[in-house]
VEXTILUM-551424 format. One line per field, with one value per atom (N, C-alpha, C): y, x, z; atom name. Coordinates in Angstrom, 2 decimals. Layout:
Y	c(Y:...)
X	c(X:...)
Z	c(Z:...)
name	c(CA:...)
***
This chain:
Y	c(-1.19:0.00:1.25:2.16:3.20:4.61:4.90:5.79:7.19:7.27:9.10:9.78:8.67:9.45:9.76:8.96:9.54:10.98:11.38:12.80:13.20:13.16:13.69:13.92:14.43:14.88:14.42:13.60:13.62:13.42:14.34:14.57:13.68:12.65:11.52:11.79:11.87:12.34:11.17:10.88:9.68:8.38:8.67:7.80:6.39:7.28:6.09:4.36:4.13:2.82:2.72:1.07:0.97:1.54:2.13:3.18:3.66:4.60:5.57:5.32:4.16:3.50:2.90:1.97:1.56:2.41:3.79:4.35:4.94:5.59:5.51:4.46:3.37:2.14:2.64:2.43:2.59:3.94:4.57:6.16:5.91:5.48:5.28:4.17:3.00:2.05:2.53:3.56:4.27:5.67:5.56:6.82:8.41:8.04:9.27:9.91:11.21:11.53:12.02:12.19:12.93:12.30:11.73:11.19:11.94:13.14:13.68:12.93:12.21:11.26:11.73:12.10:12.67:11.76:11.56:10.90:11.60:10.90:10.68:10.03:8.88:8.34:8.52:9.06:8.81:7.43:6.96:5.75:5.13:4.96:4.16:4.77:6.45:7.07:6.60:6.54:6.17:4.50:4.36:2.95:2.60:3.23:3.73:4.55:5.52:5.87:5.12:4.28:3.56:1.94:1.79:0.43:1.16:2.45:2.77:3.18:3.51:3.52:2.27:1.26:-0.02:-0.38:0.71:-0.35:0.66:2.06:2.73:3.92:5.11:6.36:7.51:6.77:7.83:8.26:10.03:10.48:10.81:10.31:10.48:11.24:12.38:13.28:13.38:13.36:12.35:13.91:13.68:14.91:14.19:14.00:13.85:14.86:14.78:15.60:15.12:16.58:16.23:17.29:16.80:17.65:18.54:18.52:19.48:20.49:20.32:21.54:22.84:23.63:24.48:25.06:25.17:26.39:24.79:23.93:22.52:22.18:22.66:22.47:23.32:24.60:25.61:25.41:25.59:24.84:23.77:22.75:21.66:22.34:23.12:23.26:24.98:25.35:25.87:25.22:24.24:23.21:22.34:22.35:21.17:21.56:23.04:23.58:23.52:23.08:22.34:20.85:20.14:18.78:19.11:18.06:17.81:17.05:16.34:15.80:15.66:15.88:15.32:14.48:13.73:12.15:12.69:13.15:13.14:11.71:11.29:10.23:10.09:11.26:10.84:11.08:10.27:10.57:8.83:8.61:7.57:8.20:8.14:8.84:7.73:8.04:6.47:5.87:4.66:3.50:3.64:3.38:3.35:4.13:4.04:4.15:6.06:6.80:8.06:7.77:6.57:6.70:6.32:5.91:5.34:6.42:6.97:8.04:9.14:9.56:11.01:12.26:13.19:14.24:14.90:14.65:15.16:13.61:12.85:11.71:11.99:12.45:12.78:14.18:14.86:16.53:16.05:15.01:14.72:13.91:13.11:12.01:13.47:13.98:15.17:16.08:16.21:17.53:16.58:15.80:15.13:15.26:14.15:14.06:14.66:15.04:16.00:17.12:18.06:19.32:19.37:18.40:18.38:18.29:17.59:17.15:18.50:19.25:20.21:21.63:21.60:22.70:22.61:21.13:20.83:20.80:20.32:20.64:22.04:23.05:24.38:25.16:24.50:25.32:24.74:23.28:23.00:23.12:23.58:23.59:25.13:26.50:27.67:27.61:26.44:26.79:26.18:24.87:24.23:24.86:26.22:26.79:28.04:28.52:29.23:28.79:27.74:27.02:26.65:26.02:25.45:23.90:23.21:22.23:21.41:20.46:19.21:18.51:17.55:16.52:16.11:16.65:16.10:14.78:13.96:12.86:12.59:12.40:12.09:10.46:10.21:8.44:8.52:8.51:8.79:7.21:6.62:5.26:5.12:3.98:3.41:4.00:3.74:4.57:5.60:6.69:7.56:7.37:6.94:5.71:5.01:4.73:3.02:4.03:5.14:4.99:3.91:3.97:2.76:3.32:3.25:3.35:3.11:2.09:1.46:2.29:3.14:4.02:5.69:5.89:7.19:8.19:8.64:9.68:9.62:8.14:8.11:8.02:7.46:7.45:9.17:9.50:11.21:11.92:11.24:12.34:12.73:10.85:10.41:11.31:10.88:11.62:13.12:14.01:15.31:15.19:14.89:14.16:14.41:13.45:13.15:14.40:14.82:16.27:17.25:17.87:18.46:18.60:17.26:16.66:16.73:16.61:16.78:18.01:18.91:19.94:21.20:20.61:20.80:20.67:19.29:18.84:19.31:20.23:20.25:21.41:22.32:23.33:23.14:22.24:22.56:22.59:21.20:21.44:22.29:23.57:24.66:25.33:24.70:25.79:24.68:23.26:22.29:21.79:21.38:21.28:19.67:18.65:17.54:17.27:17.04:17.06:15.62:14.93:13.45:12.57:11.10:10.93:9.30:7.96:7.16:6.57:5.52:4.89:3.78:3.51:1.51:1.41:-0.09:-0.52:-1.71:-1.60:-2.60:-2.86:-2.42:-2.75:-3.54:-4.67:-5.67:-4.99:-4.03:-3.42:-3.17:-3.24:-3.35:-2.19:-1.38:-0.49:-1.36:-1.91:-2.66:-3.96:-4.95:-5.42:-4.92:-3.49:-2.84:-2.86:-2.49:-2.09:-3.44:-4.55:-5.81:-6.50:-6.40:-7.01:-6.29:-4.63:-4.34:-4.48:-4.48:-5.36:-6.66:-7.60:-8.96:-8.66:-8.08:-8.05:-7.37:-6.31:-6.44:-7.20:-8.06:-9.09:-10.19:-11.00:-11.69:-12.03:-10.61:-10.65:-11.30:-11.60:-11.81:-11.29:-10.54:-10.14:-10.82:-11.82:-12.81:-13.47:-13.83:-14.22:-13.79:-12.08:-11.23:-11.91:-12.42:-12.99:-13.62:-14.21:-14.59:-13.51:-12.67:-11.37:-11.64:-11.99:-11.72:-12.68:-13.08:-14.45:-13.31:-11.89:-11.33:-10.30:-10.34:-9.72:-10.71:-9.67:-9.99:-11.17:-12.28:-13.38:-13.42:-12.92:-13.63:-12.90:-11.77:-11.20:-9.82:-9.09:-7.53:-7.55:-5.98:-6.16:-5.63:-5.45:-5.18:-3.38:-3.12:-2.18:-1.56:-2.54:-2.50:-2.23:-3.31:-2.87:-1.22:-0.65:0.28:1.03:1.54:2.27:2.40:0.88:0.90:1.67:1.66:2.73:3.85:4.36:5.89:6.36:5.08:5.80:5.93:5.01:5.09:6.37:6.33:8.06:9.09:9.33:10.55:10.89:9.50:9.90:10.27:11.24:11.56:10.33:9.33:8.68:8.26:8.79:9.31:10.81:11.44:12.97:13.68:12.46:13.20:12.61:11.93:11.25:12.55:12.97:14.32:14.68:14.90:15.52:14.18:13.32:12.31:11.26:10.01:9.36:7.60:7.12:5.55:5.19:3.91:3.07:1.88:1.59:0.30:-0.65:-1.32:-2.14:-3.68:-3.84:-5.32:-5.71:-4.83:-4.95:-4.71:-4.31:-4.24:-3.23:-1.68:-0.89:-0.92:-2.06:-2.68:-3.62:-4.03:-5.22:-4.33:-3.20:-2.10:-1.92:-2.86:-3.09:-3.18:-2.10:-2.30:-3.63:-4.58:-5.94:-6.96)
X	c(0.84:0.00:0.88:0.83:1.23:0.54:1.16:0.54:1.24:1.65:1.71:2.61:4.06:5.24:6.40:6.11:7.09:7.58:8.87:9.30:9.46:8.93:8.38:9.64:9.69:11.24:10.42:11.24:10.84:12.24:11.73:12.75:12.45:13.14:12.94:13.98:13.73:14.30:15.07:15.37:15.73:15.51:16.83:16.95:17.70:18.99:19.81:19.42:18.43:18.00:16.26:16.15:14.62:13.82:12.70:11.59:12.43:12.72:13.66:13.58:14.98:15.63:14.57:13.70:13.22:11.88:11.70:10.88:12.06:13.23:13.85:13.86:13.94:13.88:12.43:11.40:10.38:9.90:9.88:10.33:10.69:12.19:12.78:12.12:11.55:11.18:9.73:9.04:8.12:8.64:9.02:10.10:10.34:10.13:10.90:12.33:11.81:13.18:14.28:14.04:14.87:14.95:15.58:15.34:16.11:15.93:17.00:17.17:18.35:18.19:18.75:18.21:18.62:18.93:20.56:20.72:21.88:22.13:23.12:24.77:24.47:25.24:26.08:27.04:27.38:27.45:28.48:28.12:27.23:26.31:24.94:24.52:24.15:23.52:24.47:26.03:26.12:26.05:25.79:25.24:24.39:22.80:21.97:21.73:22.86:22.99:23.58:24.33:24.94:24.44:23.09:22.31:21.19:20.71:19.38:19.68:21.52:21.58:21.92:21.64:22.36:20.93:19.93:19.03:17.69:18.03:16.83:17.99:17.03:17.56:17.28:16.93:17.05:17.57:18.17:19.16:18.63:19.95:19.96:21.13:20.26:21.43:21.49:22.25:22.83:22.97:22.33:23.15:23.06:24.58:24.48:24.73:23.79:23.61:22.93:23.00:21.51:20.64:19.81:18.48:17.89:19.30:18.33:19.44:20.12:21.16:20.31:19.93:18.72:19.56:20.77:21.48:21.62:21.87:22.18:20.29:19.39:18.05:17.91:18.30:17.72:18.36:19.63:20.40:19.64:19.38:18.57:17.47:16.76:15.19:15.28:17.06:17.08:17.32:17.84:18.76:17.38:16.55:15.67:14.27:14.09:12.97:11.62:12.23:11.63:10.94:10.94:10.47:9.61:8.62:7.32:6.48:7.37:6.97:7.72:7.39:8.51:7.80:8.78:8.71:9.66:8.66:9.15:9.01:10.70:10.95:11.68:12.60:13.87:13.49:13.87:14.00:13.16:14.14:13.51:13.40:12.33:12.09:12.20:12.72:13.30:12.11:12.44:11.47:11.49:10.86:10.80:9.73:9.79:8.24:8.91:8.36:8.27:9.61:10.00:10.65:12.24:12.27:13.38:13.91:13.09:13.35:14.03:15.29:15.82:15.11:15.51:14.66:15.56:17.00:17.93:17.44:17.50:17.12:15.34:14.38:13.02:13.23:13.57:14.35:14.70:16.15:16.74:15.72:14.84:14.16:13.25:12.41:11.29:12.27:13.41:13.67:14.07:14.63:14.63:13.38:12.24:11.25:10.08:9.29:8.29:8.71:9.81:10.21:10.61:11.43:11.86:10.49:9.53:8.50:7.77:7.90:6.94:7.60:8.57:9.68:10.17:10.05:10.14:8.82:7.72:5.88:6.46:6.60:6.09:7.16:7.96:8.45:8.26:8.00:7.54:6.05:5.36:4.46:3.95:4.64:4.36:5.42:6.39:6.59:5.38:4.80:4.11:2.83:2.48:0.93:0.98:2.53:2.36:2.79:3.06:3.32:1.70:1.03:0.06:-0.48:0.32:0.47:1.98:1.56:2.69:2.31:3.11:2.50:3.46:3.02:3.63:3.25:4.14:3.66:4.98:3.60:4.53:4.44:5.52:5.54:5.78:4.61:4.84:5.05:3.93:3.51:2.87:2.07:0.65:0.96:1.76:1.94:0.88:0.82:0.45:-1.39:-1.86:-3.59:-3.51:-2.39:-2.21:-0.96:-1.38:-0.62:-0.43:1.14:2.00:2.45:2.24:3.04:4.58:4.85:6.18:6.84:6.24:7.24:6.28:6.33:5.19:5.49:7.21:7.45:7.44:7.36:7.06:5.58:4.68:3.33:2.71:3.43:3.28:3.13:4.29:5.03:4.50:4.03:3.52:1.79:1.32:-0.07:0.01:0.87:1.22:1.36:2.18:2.08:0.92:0.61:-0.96:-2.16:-1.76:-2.83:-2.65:-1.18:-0.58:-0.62:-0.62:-0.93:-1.99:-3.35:-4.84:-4.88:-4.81:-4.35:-4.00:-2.75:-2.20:-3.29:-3.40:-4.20:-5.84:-6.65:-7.34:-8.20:-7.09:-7.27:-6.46:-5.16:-4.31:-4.65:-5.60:-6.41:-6.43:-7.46:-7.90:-6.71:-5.33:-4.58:-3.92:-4.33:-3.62:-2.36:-2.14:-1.70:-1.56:-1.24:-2.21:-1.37:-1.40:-0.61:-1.36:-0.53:-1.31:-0.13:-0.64:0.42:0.27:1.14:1.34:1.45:0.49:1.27:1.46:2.70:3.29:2.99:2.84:3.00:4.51:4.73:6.40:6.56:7.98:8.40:9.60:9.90:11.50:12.30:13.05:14.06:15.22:16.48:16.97:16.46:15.44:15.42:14.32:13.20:12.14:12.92:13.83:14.58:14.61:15.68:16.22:15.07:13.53:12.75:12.28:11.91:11.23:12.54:13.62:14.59:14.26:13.96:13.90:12.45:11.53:10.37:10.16:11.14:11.40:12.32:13.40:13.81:12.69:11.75:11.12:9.83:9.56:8.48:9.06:10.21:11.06:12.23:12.46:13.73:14.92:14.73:15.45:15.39:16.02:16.47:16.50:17.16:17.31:16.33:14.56:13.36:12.96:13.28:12.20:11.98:11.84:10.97:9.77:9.99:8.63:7.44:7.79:6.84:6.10:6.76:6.24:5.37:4.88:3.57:2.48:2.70:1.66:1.13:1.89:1.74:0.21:-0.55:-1.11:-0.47:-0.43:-0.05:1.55:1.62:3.04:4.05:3.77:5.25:4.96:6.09:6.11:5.90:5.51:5.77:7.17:7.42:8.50:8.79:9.89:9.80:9.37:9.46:8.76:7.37:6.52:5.26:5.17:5.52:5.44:5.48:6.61:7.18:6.17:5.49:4.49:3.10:2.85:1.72:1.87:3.39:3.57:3.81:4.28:4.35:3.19:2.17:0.81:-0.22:0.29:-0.83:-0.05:1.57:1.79:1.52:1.18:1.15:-0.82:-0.80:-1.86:-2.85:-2.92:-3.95:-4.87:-4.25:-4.18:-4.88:-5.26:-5.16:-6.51:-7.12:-8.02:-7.98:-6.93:-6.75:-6.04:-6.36:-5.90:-6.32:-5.72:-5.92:-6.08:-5.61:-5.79:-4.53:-4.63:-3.76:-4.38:-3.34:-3.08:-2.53:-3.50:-2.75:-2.35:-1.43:-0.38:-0.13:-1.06:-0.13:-1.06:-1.42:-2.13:-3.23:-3.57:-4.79:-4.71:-3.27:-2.84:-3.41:-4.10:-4.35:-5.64:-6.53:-7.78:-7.87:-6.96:-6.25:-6.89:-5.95:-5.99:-4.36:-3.92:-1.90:-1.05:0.12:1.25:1.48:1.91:2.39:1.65)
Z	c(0.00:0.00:0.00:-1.01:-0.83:-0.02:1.54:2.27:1.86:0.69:0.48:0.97:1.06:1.56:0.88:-0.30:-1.28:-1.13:-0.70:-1.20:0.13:1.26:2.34:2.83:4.25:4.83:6.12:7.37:8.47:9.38:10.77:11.46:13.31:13.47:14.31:15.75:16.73:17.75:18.50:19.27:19.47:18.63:17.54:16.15:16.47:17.55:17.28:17.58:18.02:18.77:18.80:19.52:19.56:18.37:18.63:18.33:16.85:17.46:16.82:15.18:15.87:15.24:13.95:14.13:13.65:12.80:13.09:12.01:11.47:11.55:10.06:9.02:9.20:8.81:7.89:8.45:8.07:7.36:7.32:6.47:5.37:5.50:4.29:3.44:3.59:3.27:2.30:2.89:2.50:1.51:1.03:-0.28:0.93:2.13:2.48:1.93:1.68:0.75:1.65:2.91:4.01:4.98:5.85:7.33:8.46:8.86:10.43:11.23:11.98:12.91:13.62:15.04:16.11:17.33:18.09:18.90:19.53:20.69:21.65:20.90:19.75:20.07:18.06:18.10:16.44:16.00:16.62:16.34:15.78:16.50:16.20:15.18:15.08:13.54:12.47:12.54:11.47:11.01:12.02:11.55:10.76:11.65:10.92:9.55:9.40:8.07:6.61:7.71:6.60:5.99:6.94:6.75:5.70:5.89:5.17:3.67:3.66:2.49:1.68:2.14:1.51:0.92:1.65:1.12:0.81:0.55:-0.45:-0.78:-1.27:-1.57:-1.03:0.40:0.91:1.51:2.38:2.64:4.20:4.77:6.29:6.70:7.37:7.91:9.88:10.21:11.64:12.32:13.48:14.42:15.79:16.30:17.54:18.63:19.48:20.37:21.74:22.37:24.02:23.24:23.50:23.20:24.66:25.58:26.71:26.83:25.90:25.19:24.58:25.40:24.06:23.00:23.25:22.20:20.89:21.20:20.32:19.31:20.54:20.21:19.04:19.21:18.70:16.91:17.19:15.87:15.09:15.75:15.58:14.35:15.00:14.99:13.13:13.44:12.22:10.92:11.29:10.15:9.58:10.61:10.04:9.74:9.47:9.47:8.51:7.20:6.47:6.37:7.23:7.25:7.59:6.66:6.77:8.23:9.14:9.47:10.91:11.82:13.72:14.11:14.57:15.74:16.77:17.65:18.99:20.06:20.05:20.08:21.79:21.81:22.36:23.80:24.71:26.19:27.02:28.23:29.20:30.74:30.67:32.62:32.98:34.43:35.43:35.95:36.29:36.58:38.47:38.86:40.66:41.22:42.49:43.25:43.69:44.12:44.80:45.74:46.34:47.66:46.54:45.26:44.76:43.60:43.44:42.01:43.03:42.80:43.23:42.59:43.06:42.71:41.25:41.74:40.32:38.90:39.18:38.81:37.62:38.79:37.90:37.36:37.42:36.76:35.13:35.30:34.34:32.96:33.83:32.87:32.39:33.10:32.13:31.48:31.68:31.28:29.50:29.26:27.71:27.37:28.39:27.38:27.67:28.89:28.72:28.60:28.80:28.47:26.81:26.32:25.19:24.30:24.46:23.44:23.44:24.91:24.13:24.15:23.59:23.06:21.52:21.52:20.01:18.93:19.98:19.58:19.40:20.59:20.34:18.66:18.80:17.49:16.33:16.44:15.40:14.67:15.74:15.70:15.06:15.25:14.97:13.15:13.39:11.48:10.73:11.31:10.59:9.87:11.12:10.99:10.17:9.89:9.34:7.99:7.86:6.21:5.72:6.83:6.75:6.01:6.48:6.77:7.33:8.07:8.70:10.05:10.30:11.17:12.57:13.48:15.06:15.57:15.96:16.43:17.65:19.15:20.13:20.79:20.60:21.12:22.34:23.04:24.90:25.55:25.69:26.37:27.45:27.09:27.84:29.12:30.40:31.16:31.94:30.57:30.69:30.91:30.95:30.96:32.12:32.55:33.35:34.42:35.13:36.34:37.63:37.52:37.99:39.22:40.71:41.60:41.52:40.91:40.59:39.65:38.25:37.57:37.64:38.66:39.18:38.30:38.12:37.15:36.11:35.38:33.74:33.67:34.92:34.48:34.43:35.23:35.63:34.32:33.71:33.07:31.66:31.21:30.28:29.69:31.68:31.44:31.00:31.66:30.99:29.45:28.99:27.67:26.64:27.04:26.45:26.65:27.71:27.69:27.10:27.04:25.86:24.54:24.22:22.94:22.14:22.93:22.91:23.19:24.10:23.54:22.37:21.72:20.66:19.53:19.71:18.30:18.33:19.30:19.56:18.43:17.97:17.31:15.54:15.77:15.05:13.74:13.66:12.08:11.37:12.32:11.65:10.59:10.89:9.91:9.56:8.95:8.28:9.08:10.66:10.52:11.79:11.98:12.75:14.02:15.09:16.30:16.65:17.01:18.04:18.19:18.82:20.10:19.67:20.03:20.14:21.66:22.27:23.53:23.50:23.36:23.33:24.87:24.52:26.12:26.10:26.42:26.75:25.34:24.87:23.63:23.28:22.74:23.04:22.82:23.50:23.79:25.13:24.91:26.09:27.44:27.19:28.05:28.77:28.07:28.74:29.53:29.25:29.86:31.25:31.52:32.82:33.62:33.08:33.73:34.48:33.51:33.80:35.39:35.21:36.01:37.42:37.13:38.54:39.34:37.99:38.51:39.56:38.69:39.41:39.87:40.94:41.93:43.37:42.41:43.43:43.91:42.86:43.63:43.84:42.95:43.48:44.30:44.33:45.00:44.22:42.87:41.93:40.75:39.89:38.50:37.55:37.57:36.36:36.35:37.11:36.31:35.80:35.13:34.59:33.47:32.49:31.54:32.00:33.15:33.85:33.87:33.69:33.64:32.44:31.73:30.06:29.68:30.60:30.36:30.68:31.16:31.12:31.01:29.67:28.54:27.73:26.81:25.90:24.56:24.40:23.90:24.71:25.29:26.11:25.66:25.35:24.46:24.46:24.01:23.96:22.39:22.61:20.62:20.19:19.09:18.82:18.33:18.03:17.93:16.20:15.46:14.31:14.37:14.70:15.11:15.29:15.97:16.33:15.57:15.14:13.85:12.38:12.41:11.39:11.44:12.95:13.17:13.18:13.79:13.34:12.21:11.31:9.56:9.16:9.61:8.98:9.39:10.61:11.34:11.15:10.36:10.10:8.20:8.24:6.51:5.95:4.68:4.25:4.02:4.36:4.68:6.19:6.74:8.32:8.38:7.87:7.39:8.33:9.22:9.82:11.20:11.27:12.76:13.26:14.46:15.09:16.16:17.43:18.76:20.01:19.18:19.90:20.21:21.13:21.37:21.18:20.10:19.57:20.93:21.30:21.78:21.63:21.30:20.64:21.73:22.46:23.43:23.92:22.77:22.63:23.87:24.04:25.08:26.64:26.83:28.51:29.03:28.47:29.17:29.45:28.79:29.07:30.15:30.64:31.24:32.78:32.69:33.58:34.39:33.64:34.48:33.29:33.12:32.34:32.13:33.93:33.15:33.99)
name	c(N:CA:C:N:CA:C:N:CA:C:N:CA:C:N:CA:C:N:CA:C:N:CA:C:N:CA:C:N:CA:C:N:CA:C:N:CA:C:N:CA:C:N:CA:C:N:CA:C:N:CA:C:N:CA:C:N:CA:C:N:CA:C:N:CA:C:N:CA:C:N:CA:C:N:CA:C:N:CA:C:N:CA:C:N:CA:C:N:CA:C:N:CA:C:N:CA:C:N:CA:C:N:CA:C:N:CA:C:N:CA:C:N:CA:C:N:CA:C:N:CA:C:N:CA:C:N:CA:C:N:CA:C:N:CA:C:N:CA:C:N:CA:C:N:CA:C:N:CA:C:N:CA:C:N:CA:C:N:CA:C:N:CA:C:N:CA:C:N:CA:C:N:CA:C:N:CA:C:N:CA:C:N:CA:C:N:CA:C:N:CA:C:N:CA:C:N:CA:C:N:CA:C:N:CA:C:N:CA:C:N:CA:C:N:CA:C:N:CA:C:N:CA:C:N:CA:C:N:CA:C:N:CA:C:N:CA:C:N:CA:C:N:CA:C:N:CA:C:N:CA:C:N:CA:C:N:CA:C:N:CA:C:N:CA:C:N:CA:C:N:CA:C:N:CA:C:N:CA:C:N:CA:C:N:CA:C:N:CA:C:N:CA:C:N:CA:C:N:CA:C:N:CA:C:N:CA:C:N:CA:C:N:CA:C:N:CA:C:N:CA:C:N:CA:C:N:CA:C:N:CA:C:N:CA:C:N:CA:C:N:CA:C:N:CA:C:N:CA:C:N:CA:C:N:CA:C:N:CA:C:N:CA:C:N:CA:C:N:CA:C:N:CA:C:N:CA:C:N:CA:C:N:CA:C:N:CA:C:N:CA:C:N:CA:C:N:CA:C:N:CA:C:N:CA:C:N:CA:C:N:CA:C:N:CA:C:N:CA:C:N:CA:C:N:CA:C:N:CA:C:N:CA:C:N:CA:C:N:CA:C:N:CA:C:N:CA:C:N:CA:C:N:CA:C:N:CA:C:N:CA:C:N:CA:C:N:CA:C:N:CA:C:N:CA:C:N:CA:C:N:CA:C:N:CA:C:N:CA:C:N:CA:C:N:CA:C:N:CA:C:N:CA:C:N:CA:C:N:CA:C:N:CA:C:N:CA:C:N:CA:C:N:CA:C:N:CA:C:N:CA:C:N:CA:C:N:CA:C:N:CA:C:N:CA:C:N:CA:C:N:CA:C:N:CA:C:N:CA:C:N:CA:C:N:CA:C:N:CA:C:N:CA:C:N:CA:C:N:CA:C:N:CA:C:N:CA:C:N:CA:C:N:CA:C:N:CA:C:N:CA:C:N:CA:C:N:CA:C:N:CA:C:N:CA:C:N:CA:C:N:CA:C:N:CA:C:N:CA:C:N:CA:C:N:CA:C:N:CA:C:N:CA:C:N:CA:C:N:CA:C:N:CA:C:N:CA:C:N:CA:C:N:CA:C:N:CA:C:N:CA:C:N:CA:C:N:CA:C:N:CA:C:N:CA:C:N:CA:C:N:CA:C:N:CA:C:N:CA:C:N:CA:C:N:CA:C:N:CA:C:N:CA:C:N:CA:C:N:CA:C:N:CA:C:N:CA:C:N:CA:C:N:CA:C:N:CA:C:N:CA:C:N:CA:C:N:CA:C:N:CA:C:N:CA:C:N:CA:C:N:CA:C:N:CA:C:N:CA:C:N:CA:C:N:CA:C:N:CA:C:N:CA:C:N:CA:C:N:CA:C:N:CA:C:N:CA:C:N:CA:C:N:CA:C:N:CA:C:N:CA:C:N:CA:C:N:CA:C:N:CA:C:N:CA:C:N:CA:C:N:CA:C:N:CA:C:N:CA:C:N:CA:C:N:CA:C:N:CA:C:N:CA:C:N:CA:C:N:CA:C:N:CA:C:N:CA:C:N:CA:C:N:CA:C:N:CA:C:N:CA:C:N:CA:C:N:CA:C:N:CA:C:N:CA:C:N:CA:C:N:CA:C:N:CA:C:N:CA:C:N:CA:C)
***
């Protein structure tokens, strides 16, 4: 199926890995003509740059950075002002109860990703309206639906998120231009790993059962980070064109469940 991305330019925030990682993949796979991949790590982008060209035509341009750099942001946000399209991607708020999260610790996790998402919304958001048209999409997670005593500042942080977002998208239409949100629930990545281990240390008192967790999950498994990637290519592209102000949730039935895991 062709979803109408031929040509397009999209700029992906936390590229180098997971998520990220995997809608460049997907972008490009879809005739994106541009991919920004924004990370932490060179390495990894040029990895990434150098796998997506083996295998379309399209062009990936790498910036490694922190994104809670504003003077690095701001650069960012001139260089890339033309894309059609942001994936606000990048940032992990820490896992633990109120009594385990430090206070420099929950600072650090919002200040990447609920401060970053909506600094990069807000400017991307005032080129988009005055071009009049382009597409925001924030990959928060289930979380944000399903507050967790156990990750209080990502469920916190997440729900901010999502209100923002709705928000955003509440009006943005009116000037062409679509704001809305993605929530995975556990995705096979080494970060869901860290989380699941300190899970099972704390109901087991052991680390190394955490897969035991994963029996409860929806069919026994996380999804992947592909999955994922495929729903955000599909709700940022013009066949998507009236999905807006709202939040996808991607997480195989767990937030119906009423428990992350």
């Amino acid at each position: 199926m062709d979803v109408g991305l031929l040509g397009k330019s999209v700029l992906i925030t936390g590229a180098s890995k997971g998520i990220g990682r995997a809608c460049a993949f997907a972008f490009a796979n879809e005739g994106a003509s541009v991919v920004h991949a924004v990370g932490r790590s060179q390495e990894d982008l040029s990895s990434l740059q150098k796998n997506i060209a083996a295998e379309s035509n399209t062009v990936v341009k790498t910036y490694a950075m922190d994104l809670t750099d504003k003077k690095l942001r701001d650069e960012l946000i001139g260089e890339t002002k033309d894309v059609d399209i942001l994936i606000n991607n990048a940032g992990a708020i820490p896992s633990g109860s109120v009594f385990s999260v430090t206070e420099d610790a929950w600072r650090e996790g919002w200040e990447l990703k609920v401060f970053g998402y909506i600094e990069m919304t807000r400017a991307f958001y005032s080129i988009f309206r005055e071009r009049g048209h382009g597409v925001i999409l924030n990959d928060i997670g289930n979380s944000g639906e399903n507050p967790d005593f156990d990750y209080v500042a990502g469920s916190t942080g997440n729900s901010a998120l999502m209100t923002f977002t709705k928000a955003m998208g509440g009006t943005s239409l009116d000037y062409g231009v679509r704001v809305l949100a993605v929530n995975p629930g556990p995705v096979d990545t080494g970060r869901m790993e860290k989380m699941l281990r300190q899970r099972a240390t704390m109901l087991f008192e052991d680390e190394e059962r955490w897969q035991e967790l994963l029996a409860r999950f929806p069919g026994g498994r996380a999804s992947t980070p592909e999955e994922i990637a495929t729903s955000i290519v599909f709700l940022s592209s013009p066949l998507a064109s009236y999905i807006n102000g709202c939040i996808v949730t991607i997480d195989g039935g767990i937030s119906a469940r009423g428990s992350i895991i």
